[in-house]
C-alpha positions as CSV (number, residue, x, y, z in Angstrom):
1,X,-125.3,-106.5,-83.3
2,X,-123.5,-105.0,-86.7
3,X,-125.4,-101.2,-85.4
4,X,-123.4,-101.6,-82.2
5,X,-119.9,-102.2,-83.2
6,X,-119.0,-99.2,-84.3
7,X,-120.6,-96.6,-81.2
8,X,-118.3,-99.5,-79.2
9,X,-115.5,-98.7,-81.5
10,X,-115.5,-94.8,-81.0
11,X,-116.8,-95.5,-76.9
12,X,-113.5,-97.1,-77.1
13,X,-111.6,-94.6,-78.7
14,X,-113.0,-91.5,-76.7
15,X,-111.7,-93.5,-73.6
16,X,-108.5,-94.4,-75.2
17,X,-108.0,-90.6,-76.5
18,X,-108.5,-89.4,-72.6
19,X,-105.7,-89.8,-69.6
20,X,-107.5,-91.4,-66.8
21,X,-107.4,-89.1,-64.3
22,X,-109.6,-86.6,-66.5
23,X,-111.5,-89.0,-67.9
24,X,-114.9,-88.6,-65.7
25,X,-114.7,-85.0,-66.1
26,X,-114.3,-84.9,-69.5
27,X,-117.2,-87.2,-70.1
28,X,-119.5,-85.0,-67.9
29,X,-118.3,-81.9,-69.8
30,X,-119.1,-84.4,-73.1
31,X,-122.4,-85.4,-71.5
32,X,-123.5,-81.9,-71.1
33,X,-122.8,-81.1,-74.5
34,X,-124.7,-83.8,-76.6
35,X,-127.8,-83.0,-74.1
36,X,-127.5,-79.8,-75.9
37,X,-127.3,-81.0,-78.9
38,X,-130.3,-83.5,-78.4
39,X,-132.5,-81.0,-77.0
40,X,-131.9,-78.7,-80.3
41,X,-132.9,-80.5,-83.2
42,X,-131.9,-77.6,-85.6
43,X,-128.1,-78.0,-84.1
44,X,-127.8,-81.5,-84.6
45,X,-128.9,-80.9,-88.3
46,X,-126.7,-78.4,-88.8
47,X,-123.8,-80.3,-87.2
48,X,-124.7,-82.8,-89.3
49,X,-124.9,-81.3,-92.8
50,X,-121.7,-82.2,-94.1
51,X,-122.1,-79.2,-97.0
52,X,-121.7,-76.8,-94.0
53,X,-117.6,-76.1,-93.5
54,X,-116.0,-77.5,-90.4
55,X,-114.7,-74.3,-88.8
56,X,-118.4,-72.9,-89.2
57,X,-119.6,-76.7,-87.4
58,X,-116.9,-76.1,-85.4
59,X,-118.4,-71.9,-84.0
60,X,-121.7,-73.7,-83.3
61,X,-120.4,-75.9,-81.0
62,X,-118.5,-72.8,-79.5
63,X,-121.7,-71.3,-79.4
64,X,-123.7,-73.8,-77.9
65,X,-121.4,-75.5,-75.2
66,X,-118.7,-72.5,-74.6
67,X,-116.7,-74.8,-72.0
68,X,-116.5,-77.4,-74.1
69,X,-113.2,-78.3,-74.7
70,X,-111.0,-79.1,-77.9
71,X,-110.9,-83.2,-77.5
72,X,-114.7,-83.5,-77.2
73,X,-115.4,-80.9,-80.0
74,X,-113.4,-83.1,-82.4
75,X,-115.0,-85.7,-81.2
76,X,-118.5,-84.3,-81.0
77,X,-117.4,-83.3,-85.6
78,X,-116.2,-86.7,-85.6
79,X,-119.8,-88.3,-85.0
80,X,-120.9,-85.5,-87.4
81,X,-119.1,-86.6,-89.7
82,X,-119.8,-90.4,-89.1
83,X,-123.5,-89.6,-89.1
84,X,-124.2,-90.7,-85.5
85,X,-125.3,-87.8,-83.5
86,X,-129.2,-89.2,-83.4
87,X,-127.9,-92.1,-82.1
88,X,-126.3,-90.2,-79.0
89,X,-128.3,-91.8,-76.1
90,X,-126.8,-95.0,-77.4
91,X,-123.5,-93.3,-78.1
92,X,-123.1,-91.9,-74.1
93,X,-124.4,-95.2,-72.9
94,X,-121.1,-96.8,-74.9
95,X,-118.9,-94.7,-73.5
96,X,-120.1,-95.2,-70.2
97,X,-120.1,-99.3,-70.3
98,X,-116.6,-98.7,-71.7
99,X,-115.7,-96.6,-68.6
100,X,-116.7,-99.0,-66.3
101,X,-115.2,-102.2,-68.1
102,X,-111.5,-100.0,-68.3
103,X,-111.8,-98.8,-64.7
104,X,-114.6,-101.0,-62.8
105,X,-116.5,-98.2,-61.8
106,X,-119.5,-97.1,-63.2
107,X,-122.1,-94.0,-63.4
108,X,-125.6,-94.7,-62.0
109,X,-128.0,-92.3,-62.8
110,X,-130.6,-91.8,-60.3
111,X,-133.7,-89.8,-60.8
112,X,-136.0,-89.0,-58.2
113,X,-139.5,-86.7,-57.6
114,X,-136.9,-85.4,-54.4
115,X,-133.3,-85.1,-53.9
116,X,-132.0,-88.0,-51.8
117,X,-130.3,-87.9,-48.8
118,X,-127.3,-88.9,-47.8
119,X,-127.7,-91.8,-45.9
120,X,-130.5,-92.7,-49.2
121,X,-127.5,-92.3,-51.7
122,X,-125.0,-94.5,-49.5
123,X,-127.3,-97.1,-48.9
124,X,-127.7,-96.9,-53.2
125,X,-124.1,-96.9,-54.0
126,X,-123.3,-99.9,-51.4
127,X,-126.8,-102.4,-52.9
128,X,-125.6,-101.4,-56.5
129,X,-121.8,-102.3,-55.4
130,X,-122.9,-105.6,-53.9
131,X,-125.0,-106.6,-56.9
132,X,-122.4,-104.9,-59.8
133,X,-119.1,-105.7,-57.9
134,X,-118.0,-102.6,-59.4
135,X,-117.2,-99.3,-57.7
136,X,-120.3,-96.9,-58.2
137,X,-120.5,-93.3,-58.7
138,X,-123.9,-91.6,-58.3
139,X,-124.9,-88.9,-60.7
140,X,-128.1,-87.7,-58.9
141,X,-131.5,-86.2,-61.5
142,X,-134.7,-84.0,-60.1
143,X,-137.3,-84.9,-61.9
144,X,-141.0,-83.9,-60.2
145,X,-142.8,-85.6,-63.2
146,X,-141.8,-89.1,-61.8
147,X,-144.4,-88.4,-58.8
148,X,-141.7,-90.5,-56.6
149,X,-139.8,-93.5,-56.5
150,X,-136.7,-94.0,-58.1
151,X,-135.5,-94.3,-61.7
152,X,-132.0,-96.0,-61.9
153,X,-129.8,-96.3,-64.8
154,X,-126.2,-98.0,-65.1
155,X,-125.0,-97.8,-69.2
156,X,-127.7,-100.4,-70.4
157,X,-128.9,-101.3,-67.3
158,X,-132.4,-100.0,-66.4
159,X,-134.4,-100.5,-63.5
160,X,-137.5,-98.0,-63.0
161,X,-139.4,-98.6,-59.7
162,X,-141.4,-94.9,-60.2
163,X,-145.2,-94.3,-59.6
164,X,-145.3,-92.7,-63.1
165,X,-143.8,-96.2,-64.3
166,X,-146.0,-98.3,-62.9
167,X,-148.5,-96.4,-63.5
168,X,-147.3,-96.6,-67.4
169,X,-147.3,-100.8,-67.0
170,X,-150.7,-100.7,-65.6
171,X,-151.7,-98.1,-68.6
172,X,-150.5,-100.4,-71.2
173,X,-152.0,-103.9,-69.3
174,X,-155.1,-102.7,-69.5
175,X,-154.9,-101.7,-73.2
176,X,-153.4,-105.2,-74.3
């Protein structure tokens, strides 16, 4: 519980630091940038390296996520600094169960072998409303490898209904 508090602290004060009606887009633009950084292990070390000057962290950031803008570069040096950009995952899921505690709506991620259609993604958003009571937005994900099925994530809520997922369950049953 101790680990949590403070990614909840700075969730909290990346909301806080945003107006509301730019809020979503800022976190997508925010999103974006810390897949970058996860996907590029040399970044994140270099971000991270606290004998490296800030305006020099500061150009590789530039580099690597041009449109970021100036709030969520600080913020992005600011969990530099704090030593928390391997713990991003946990640090966007935060943010996001903040979002949706402040404003009652939430982000579901939704990956799927195909892109869904629309009547597929309405019937989504209104099950997840009915069971959440919140208002949902759906941020759809391609992703062949699941073989089909669909992979459905809300901050720390998972629920993974794939073939490749079961398939993984019935991997590890039989090796237990």
């Amino acid at each position: 519980m101790a680990k949590s508090f403070p990614l909840r602290a700075y969730a909290q004060a990346y909301i806080s630091s945003h107006d509301r009606a730019d809020l979503f887009a800022a976190y997508e633009d925010f999103r974006r940038a810390a897949n970058v950084i996860q996907r590029t292990p040399k970044l994140s070390a270099f971000l991270s390296d606290q004998s490296i000057h800030e305006r020099d962290r500061e150009r590789a950031i530039d580099i690597a996520c041009p449109a970021l803008n100036k709030q969520n570069k600080n913020f992005l040096l600011l969990l530099a600094h704090a030593k928390l950009l391997k713990r991003l995952d946990r640090m966007l899921d935060s943010i996001e169960a903040a979002m949706t505690k402040a404003e009652k709506i939430s982000i579901a991620r939704v990956t799927s072998a195909i892109e869904l259609t629309a009547a597929e993604t309405k019937k989504i958003i209104q099950t997840l409303s009915t069971r959440t009571g919140m208002d949902i937005t759906i941020k759809q994900i391609i992703d062949p490898q699941i073989i089909g099925g669909l992979h459905i994530r809300i901050a720390d809520w998972e629920f993974d209904a794939t073939v490749k997922g079961r398939l993984e369950r019935i991997k590890h049953t039989l090796r237990v």
